[in-house]
N, C-alpha and C positions, 0 to 999 in steps of 0.2 A: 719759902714762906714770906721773906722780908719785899720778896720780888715783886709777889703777889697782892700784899697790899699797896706797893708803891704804883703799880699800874692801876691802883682802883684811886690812886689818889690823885691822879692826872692823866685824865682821858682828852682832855679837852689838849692839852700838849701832844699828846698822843693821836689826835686828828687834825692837827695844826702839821703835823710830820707828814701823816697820809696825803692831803691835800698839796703839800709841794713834792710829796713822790710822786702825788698822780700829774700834777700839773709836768713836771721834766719829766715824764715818761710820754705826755702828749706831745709836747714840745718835739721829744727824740724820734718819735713815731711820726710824727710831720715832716721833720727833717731829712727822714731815710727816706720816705716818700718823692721827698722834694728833689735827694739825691740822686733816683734812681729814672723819674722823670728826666732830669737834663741828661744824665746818660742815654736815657732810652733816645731822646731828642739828638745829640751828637752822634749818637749810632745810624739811624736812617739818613 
């Protein structure tokens, strides 16, 4: 109950969290990307 009103009392904290998971999860997805390209590239 006490959970529940403390997420309704900071969402805005709460999408301040989201927006730097999603940003390091882009980041990390770029990376693997980036990773897998110079492999591919050292391979042929």
């Amino acid at each position: 109950m006490s959970g529940e009103m403390q997420f309704k009392q900071a969402p805005k904290e709460n999408l301040e969290t989201w927006k730097l998971v999603i940003k390091f999860m882009t980041w990390l997805t770029i990376g693997t990307i980036a990773l897998l390209v110079l492999m591919a590239a050292t391979l042929v």
